[in-house]
VOGU-3710 file (C-alpha; in Angstrom, 3 decimals, decimal comma):
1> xxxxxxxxxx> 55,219/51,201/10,809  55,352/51,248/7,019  53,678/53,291/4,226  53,183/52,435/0,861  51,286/54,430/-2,078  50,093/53,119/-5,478  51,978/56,555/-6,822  55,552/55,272/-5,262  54,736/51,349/-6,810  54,428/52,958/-10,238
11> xxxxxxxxxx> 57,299/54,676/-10,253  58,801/51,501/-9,064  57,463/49,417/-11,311  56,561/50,936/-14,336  53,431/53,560/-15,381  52,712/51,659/-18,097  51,394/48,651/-16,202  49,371/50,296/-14,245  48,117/52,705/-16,363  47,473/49,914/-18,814
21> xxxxxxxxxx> 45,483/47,964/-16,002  43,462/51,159/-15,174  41,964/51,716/-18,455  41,032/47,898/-18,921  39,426/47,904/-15,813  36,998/50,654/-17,205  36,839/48,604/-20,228  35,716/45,259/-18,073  33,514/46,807/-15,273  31,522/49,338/-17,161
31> xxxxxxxxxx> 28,607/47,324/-16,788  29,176/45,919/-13,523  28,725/49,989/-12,265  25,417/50,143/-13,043  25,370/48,534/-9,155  25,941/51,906/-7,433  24,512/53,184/-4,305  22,838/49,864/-3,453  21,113/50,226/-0,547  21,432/46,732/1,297
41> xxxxxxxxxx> 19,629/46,273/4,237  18,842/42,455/4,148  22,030/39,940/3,446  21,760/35,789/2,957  24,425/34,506/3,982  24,554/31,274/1,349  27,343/29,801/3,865  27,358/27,401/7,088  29,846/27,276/10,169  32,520/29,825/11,504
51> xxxxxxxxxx> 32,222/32,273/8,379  28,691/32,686/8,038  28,876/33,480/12,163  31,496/36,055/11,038  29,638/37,656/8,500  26,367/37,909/10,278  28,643/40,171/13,078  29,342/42,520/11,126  25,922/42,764/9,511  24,425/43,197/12,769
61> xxxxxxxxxx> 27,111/45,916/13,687  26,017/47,813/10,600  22,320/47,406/11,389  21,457/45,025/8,335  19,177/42,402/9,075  20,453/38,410/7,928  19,026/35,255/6,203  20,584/32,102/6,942  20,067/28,955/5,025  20,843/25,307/6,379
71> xxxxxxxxxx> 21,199/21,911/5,639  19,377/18,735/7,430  22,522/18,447/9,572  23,123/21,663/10,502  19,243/22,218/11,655  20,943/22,984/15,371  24,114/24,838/13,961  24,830/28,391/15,733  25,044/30,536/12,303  21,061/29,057/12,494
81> xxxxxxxxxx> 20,408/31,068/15,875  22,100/33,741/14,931  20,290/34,638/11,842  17,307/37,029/12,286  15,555/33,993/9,718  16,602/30,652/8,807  15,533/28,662/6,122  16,038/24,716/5,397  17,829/24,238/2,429  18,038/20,368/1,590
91> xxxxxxxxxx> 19,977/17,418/2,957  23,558/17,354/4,505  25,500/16,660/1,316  26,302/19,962/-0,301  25,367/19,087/-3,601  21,771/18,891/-2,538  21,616/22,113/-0,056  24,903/24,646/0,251  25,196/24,308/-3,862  21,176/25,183/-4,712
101> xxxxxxxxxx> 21,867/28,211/-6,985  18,138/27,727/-7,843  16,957/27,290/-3,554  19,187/30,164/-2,345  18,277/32,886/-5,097  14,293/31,712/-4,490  15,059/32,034/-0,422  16,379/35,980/-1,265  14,112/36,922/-3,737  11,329/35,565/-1,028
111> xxxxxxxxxx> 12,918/37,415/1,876  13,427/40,748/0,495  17,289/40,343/0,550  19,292/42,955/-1,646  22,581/40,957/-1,836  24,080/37,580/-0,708  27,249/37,236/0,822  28,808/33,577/0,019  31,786/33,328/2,593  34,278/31,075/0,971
121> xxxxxxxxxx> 33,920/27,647/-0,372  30,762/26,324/-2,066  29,710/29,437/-4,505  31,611/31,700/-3,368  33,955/31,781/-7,163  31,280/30,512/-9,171  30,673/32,087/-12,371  27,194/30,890/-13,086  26,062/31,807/-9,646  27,258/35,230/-9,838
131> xxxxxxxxxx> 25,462/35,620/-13,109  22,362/34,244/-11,711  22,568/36,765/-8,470  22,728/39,802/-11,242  20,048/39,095/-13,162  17,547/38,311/-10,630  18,919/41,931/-9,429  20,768/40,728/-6,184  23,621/42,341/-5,422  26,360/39,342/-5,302
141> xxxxxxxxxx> 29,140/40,601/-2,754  32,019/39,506/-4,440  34,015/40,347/-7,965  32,224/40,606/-11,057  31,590/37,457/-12,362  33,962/38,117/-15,842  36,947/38,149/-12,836  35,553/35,175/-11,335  35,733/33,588/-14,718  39,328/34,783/-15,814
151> xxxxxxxxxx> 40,891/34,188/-11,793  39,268/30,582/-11,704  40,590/29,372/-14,532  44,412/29,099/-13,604  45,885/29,055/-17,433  43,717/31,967/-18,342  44,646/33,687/-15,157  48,088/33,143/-15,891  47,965/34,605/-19,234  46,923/37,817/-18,159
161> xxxxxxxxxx> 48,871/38,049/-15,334  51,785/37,589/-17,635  50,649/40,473/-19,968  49,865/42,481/-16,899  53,474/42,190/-15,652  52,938/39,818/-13,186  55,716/37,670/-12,966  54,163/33,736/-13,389  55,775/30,131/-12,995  56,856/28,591/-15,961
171> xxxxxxxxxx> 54,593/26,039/-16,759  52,268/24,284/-19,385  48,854/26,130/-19,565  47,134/24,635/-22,854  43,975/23,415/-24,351  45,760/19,887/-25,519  44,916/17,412/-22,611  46,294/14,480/-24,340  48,721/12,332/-22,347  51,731/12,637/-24,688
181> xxxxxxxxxx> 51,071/16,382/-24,863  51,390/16,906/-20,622  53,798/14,145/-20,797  56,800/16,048/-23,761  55,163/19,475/-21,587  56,240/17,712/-18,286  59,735/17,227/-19,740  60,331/20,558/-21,732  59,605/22,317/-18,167  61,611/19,525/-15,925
191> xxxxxxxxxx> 61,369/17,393/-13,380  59,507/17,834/-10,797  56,183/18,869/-11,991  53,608/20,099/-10,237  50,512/18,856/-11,788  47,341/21,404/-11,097  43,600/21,483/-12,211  42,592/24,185/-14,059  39,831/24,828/-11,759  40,779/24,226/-8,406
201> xxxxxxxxxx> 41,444/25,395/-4,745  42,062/24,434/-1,259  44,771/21,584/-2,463  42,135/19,470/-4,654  43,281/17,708/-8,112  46,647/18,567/-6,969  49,748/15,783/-7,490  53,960/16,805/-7,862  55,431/14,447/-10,091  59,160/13,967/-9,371
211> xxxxxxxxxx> 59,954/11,939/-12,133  58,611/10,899/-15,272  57,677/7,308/-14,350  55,599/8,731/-11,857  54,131/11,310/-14,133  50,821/9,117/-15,560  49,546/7,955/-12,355  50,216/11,001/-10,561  48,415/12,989/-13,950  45,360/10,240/-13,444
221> xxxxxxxxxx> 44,814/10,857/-9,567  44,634/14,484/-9,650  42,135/14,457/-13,005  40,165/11,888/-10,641  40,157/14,203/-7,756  39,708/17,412/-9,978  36,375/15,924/-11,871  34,788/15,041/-8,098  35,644/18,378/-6,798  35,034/20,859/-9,945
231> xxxxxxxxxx> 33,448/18,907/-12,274  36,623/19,367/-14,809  39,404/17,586/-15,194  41,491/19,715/-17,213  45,128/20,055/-16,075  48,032/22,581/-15,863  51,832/21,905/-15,056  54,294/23,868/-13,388  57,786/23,938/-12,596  57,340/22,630/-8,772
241> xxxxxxxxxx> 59,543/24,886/-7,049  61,425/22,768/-3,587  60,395/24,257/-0,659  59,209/27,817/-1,736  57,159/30,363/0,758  53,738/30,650/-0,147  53,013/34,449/0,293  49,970/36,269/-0,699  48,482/39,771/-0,359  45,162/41,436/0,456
251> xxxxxxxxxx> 44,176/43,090/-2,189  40,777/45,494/-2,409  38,868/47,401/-5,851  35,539/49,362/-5,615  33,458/50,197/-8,260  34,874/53,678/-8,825  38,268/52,422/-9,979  40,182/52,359/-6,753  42,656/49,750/-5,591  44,919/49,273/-2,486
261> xxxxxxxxxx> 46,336/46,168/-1,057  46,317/45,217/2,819  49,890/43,793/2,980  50,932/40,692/3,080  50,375/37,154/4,378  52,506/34,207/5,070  50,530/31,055/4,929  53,761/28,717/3,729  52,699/25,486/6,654  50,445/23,780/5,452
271> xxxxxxxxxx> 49,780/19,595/5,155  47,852/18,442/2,290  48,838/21,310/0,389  46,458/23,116/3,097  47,312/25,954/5,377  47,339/25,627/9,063  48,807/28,688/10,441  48,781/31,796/9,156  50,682/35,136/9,627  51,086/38,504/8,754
281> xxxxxxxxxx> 53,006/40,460/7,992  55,167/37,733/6,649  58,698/37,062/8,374  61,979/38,175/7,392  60,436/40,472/4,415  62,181/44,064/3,713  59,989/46,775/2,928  61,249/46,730/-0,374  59,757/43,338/-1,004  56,969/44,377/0,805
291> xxxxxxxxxx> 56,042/47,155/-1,872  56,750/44,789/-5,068  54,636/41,859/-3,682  51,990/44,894/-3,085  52,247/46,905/-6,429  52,326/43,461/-8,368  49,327/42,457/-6,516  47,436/45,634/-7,387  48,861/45,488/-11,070  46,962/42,136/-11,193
301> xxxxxxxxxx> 43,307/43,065/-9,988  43,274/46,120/-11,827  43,792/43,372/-14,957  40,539/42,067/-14,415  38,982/44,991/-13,216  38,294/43,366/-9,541  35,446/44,942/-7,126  35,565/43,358/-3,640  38,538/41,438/-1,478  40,437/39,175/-3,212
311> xxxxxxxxxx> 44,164/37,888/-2,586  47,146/37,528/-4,831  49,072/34,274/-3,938  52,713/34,155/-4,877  55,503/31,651/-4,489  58,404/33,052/-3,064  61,808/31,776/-3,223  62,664/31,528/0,281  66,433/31,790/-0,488  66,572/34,664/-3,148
321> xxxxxxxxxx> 63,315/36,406/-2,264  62,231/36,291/-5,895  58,409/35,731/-6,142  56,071/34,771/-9,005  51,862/34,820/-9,452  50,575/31,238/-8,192  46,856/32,330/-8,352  44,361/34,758/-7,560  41,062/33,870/-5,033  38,240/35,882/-5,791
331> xxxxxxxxxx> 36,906/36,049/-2,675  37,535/36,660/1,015  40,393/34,202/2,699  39,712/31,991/5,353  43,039/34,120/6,792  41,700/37,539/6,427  41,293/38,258/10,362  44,988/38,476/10,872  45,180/40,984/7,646  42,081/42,953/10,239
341> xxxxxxxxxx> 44,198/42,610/13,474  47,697/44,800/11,489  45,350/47,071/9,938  42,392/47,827/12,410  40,233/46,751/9,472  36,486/45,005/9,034  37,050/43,658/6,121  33,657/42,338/6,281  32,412/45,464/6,296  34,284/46,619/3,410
351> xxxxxxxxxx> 33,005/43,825/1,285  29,401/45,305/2,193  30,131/48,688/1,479  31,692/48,024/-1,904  28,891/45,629/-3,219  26,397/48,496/-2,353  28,661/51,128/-3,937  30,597/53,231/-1,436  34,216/53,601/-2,386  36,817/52,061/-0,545
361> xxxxxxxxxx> 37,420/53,121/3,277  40,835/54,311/2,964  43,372/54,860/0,389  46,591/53,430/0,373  48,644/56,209/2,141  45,977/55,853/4,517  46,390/52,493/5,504  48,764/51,696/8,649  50,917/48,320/9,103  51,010/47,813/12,839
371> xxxxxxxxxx> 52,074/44,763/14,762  52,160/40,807/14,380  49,440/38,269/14,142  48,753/34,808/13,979  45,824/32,547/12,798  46,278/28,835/13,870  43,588/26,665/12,524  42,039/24,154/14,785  41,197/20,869/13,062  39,227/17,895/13,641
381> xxxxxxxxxx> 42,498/15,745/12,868  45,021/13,195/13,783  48,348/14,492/13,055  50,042/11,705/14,179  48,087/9,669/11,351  49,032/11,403/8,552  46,332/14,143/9,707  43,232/12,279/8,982  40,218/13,931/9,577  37,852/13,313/11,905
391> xxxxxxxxxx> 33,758/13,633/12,919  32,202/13,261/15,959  29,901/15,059/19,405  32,297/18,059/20,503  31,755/16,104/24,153  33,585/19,362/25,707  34,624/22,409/24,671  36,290/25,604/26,427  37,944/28,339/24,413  40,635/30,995/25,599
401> xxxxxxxxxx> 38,340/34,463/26,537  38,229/36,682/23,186  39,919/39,877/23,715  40,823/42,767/21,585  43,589/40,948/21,041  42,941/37,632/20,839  39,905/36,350/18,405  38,263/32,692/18,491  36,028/32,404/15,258  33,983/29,203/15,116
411> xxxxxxxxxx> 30,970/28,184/14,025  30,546/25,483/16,657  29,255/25,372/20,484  29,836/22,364/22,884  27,899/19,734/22,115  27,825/20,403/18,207  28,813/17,456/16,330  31,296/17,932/13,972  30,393/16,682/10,341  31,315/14,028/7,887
421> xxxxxxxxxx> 29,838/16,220/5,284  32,150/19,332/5,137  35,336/21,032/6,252  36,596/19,692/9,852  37,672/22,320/10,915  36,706/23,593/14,606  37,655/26,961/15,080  40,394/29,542/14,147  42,546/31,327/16,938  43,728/34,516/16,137
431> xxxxxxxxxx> 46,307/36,857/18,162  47,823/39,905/17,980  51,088/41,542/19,737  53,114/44,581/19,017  55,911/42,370/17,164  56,413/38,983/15,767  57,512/37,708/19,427  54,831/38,670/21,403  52,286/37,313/18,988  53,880/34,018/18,959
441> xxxxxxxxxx> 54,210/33,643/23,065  50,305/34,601/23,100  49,403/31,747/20,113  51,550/29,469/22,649  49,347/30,783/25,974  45,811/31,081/24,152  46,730/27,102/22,580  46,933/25,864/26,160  43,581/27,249/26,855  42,027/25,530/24,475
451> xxxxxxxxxx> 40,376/22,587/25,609  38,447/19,955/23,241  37,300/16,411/24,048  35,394/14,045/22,378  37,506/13,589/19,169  40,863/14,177/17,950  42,374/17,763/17,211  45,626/19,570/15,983  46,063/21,537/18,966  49,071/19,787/20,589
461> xxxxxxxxxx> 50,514/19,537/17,410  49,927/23,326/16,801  51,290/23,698/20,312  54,576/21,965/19,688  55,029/23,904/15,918  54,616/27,042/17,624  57,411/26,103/19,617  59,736/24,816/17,235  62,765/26,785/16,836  62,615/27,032/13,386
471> xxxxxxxxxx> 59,416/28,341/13,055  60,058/30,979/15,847  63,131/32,012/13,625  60,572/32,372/10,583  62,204/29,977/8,783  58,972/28,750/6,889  58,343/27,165/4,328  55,816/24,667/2,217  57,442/21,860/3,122  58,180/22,715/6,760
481> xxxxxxxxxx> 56,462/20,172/8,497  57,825/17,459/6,871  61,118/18,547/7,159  60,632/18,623/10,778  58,476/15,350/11,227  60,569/13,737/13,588  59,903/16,772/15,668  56,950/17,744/15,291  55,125/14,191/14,892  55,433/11,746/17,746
491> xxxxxxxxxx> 55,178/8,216/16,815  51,696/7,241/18,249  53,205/4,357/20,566  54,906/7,158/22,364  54,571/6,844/26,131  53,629/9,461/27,932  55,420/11,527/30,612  55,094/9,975/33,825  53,773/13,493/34,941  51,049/13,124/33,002
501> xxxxxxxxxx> 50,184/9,386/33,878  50,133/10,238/37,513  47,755/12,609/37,454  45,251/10,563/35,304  45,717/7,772/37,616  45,015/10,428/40,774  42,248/11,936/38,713  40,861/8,443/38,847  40,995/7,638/41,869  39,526/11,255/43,370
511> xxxxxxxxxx> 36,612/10,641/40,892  36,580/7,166/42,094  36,676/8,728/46,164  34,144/11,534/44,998  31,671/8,494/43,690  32,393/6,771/47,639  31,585/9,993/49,315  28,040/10,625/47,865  27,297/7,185/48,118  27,822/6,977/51,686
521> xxxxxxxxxx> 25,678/10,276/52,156  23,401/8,446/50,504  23,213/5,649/52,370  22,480/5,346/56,554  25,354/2,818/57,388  27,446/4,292/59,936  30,592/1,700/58,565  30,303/2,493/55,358  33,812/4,247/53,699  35,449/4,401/50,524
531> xxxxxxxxxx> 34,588/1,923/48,034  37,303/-0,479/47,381  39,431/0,482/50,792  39,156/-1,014/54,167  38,951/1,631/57,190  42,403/2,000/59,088  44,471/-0,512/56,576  46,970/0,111/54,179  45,537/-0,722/50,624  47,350/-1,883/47,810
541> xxxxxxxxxx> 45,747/-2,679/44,234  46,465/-2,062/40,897  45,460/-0,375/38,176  45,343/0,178/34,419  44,953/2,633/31,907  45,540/3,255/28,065  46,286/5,897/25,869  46,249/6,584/22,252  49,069/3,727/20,675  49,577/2,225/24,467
551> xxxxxxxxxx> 46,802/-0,841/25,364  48,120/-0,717/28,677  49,687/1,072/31,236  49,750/-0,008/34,833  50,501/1,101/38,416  50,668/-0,366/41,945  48,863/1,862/43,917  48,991/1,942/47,831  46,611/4,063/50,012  48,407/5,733/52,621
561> xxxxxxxxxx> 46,810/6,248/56,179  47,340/10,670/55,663  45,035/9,835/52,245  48,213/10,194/50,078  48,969/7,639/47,622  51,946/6,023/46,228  51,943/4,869/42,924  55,023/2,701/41,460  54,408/2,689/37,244  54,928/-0,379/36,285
571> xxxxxxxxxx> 58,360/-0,603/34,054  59,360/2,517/35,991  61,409/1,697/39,215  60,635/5,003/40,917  57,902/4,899/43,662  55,916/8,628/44,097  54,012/10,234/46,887  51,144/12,128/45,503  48,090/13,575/47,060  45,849/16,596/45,554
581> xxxxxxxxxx> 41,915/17,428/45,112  39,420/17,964/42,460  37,414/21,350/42,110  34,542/21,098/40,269  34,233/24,040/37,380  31,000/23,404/35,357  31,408/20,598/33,114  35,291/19,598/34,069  37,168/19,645/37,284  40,669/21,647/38,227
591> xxxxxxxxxx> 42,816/19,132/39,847  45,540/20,986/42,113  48,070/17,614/43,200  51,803/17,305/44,753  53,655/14,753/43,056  57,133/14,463/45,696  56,640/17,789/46,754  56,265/19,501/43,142  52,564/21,592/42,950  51,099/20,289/39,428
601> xxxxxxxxxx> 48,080/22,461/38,366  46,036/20,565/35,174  42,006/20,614/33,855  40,215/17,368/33,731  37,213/16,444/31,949  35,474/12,994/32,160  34,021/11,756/29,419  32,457/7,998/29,937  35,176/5,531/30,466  37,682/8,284/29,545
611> xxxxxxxxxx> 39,897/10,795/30,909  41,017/13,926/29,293  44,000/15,908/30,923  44,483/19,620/29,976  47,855/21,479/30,752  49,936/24,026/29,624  52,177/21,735/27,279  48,927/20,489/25,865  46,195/17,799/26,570  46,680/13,905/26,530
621> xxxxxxxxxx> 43,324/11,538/26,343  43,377/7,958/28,815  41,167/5,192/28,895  40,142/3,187/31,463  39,896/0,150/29,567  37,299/-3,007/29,729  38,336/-6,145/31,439  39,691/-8,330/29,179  36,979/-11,027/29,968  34,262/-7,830/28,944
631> xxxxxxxxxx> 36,105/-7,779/25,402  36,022/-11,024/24,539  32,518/-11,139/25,155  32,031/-8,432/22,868  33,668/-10,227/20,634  31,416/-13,270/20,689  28,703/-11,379/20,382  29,567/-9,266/17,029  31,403/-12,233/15,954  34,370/-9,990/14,504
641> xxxxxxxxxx> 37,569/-9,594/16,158  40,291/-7,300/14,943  42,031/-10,019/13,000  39,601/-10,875/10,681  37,968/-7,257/9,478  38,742/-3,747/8,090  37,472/-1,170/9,769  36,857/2,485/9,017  39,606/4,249/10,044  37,664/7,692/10,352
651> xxxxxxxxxx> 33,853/8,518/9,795  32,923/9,123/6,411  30,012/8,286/3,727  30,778/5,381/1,675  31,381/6,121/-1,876  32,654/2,696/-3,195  32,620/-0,468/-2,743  34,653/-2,102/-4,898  34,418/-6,225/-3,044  31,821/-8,549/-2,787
661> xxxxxxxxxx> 30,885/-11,410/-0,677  32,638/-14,484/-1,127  35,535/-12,736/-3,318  39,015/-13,523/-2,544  41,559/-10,733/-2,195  45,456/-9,987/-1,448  46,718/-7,919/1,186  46,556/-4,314/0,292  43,376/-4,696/-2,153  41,051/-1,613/-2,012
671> xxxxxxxxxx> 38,100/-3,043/-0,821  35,949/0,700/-0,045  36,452/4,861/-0,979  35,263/6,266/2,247  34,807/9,949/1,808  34,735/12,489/4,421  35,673/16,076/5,015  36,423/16,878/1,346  38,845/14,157/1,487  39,057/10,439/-0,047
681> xxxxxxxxxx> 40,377/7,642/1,364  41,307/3,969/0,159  40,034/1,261/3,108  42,907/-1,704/1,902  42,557/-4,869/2,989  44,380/-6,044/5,720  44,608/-9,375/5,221  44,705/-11,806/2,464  41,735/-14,206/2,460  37,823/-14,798/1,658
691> xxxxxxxxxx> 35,217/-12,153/2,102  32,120/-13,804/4,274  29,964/-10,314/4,571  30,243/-6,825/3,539  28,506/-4,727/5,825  27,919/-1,235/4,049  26,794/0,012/0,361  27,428/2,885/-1,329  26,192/6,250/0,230  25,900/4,674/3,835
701> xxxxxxxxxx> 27,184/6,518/6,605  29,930/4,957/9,135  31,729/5,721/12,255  34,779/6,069/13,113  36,058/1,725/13,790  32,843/0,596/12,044  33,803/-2,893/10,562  33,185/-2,679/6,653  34,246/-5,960/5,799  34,427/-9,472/7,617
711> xxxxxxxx> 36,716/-12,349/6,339  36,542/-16,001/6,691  37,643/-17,309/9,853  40,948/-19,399/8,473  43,976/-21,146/10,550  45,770/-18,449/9,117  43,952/-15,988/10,970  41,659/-17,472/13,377
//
């Protein structure tokens, strides 16, 4: 248990700072007090998915009514039946619905709303829409939009960190954009750079440049990305610091001049420069640390005279423990519930409280550090491939039970279809135990109990990170998962354990008996038995499946006369004697089987042609695969084969196309920009040769496999 004062970090860290931080906060939010003693009894949420759900809870706990507002495809999305009103807001793409400043102030102002609560993302730290919520006298909870303004732009922010105390990376933070300016910046600082935008978040307009013949295209790419995803492509550099720990803090102002921090978070895994699991407190920190990251974090919202949640996000040195400012988000964190779990907090409610003018909850002394948490986030993803994202029908879907200790936020129900159009991600699992062990063994047991099919997720791969023993020594860090590929990444031709295999071939066949049973019900013949076996003989066939990287796998099978089967793998020379049953349990079955003697207990869910099995290790998808003479018909009759087109290799929206019929291009040529999920990718051709047809335009939507481009049949590739 630890306890930590704002009195104790000035003495620590100097009066001056603080007191310095205090008075400019009077100076900044002077006007933004005129807010006081709000009542709010009506909220719009201007958000979609897991955190507008989240935010509606707590209004409803507190007795305030809420206004949701949707897009086309989210007409059927649960924060839309849990709203007390809905309103349509415009079609799927953002630009035209979540982003409305204009829609979502007219939809409050209609409803009688007194404030709007924007989650994170979309306008949650925008400036203009702040503004806009003030003087059409809506109480925006968040910061005041001056902190918005100084926070979001990361040279300005680090400017005044840097007078505030706040130690800051050393870095280039200028008005001159010009490429010989970044470039003699890029090698006063040293290589490697990181190369930021000015205004960005969540890993956009981001590139490292380790060298500098590396340092134009990598500058070009992230201005690309940075004018798509902020309309600016002004840059920053930085010192890129190897493997540091991204750490950040929880930080809290009210409109009276109060401040305390929530301790601190370790978010340092991450792909794509995104986080994936989150905890808190942070491993391996001493409570010294602990009260520097927390008085520097206070130092720097009392800078900008913050009202609201925000957090402080630091680098820390993960050998020497020294730490500097990295940026502040003006807004609640997608992480904040494990920050609620070691504080018995609602932040949620906080936020509400301090938009309509209460002062903060508790004071500093007052708030208690106690246990361990975790927040894994579960992703519509591939990790295997590079962890590209992907859409699709939640076919199935099963969560672990929520308990005071264990939290499933999502903004998703089976059957939901998960979106092109925004974030992919599914749910977030949250835990809590009385230390940093027990929290980890429950991530590890509530994992196992999560079951998804219908498209790919993270969750074996979280499964298998949670187990790694680096991680479980909390030796994190921003570049742990690549360090640990070979580990944590199987190669996607992997086989799987004959364990596994086994029990999808039983599964079959007990689906396949099932299937027999009700059809002889069904029927009045007296002889009729088990489709595909012969009363009183021994049976032998064979049969094939496939997997994810594996076209085929398959296994002799032989009925035996006490209904037990043995099944030789083909490849394998061991023969085993399996039996076992399938329970039906709603949508899925339980299948209890003895493979030589050993009790196997696993969840199966059918899903069309394909098998998903569920254990504690983790789930593995099987296909029972067309006949080949099935395929090739197919192919005749779409006249594409897989030799002579690219396909999509995840839904998207087309954004370019960059071919044309009848052009001739190399291997490797971009031929589309598929966009999906907040994230771009290049569709290369993957062969050289003549275009015949190019099936999609720009803005179309496609599937996962669609073929975007045919090529001339040639002897080359015919």
């Amino acid at each position: 248990m630890y306890k930590i004062n704002v009195s104790l970090a000035c003495l620590l860290f100097g009066k001056a700072h603080i007191k310095k931080g205090l008075i400019h906060h009077r100076q900044k939010c002077c006007h933004y007090s005129s807010g006081l003693n709000k009542h709010i009894e009506k909220i719009l949420i201007a958000n979609r998915g897991e955190i507008a759900c989240r935010v509606m809870r707590t209004a409803k706990k507190l007795g305030i009514k809420t206004v949701a507002v949707y897009s086309d495809a989210d007409a059927a999305a649960l924060h839309v039946s849990m709203a007390d009103d809905a309103y349509n807001i415009g079609p799927a793409p953002s630009q035209e619905s979540y982003l409305r400043q204009d829609k979502i102030i007219q939809i409050a102002k209609s409803t009688g709303c007194q404030a709007i609560h924007p989650g994170y993302g979309f306008l949650s730290e925008n400036t203009e829409f702040a503004n806009l919520c003030q003087k059409s006298d809506i109480t925006f909870i968040g910061p005041p939009a001056t902190a918005i303004r100084d926070m979001g732009i990361k040279s300005t922010s680090k400017s005044i960190m840097s007078a505030a105390g706040v130690p800051v990376v050393e870095g280039y933070h200028g008005n001159d954009q010009s490429l010989d300016k970044l470039q003699k910046e890029a090698e006063r600082i040293g290589f490697p750079v990181m190369i930021k935008a000015v205004r960005g978040g969540g890993g956009k307009g981001m590139r490292i440049a380790f060298s500098p013949n590396e340092f134009e295209s990598e500058l070009e790419s992230a201005k690309r990305e940075a004018m798509k995803s902020f309309g600016d492509e002004a840059m920053l550099l930085e010192k890129f610091i190897q493997e540091p720990r991204h750490v950040e803090v929880q930080i809290f102002g009210d409109k009276h001049g109060n401040y305390v921090h929530l301790f601190e978070r370790d978010c340092s895994v991450q792909r794509r420069h995104q986080k994936i699991i989150e905890e808190a407190p942070a491993p391996g920190i001493s409570d010294m640390l602990r009260m520097e990251l927390g008085a520097a974090a206070v130092r720097a919202a009392q800078a900008v005279g913050y009202v609201g949640a925000g957090t402080v996000e630091f680098i820390l040195d993960r050998h020497n423990h020294s730490f500097h400012f990295m940026e502040m988000n003006t807004r609640l964190q997608v992480e904040h519930p494990i920050t609620e779990m070691i504080t018995d907090t609602d932040l949620v409610e906080w936020q509400i409280k301090v938009a309509g003018g209460e002062e903060l909850p508790l004071k500093q002394d007052e708030i208690k550090l106690n246990g361990h948490a975790f927040e894994a986030r579960i992703y519509a993803e591939n990790p295997n491939n590079n962890f590209l994202p992907g859409a699709g029908p939640l076919r199935y879907l099963s969560t672990p039970v929520p308990e005071t200790d264990v939290r499933v936020e999502t903004g998703v129900r089976q059957g939901d279809e998960v979106s092109v159009h925004y974030d992919p991600m599914i749910a977030k699992l949250v835990v809590w135990g009385k230390n940093r062990r027990e929290a980890l063994m429950k991530l590890r047991s509530q994992l196992s109990s999560y079951y998804i099919a219908g498209l790919d997720t993270n969750v074996n791969f979280l499964l298998d990170l949670s187990k790694h023993e680096a991680f479980i020594d909390g030796q994190v860090h921003t570049n742990f998962i690549e360090e640990h590929r070979n580990q944590l990444l199987t190669d996607q031709n992997t086989m799987p354990s004959d364990e596994l295999i086994l029990q999808a071939f039983l599964a079959q066949l007990l689906k396949e008996k099932e299937l027999a049973v009700k059809s002889v019900r069904n029927s009045n013949n007296p002889f009729a038995t088990e489709v595909g076996f012969r009363l009183n003989h021994l049976l032998k066939r064979t049969e094939i499946l496939s997997c994810p990287g594996i076209e085929s796998i398959a296994a002799d099978i032989t009925y035996n006369r006490d209904k037990s089967y043995l099944i030789k793998i083909k490849g394998n020379e061991k023969e085993y004697t399996i039996n076992g049953e399938l329970t039906k349990s709603g949508d899925s079955f339980d299948l209890s089987c003895s493979i030589d003697g050993h009790v196997i207990k696993s969840h199966i869910f059918f899903c069309e042609s394909d098998i998903y099995i569920f254990t504690k290790d983790g789930s593995q998808k099987f296909n029972i695969p067309l006949p080949k003479y099935m395929k090739e018909l197919e192919e005749m009759s779409s006249g594409v084969s897989g030799s002579n087109a690219a396909t999509a290799p995840m839904p998207g929206v087309i954004d370019k196309v960059w071919v044309s019929e009848g052009q001739t291009v190399e291997v490797g040529q971009p031929l589309m920009i598929i966009i999906a999920m907040k994230m771009e990718y290049s569709v290369r051709a993957p062969l050289a040769g003549k275009i015949e047809k190019v099936l999609f335009k720009q803005g179309d939507s496609v599937s996962k496999n669609a073929v975007l481009v045919k090529f001339e049949e040639t002897d080359s590739n015919a």
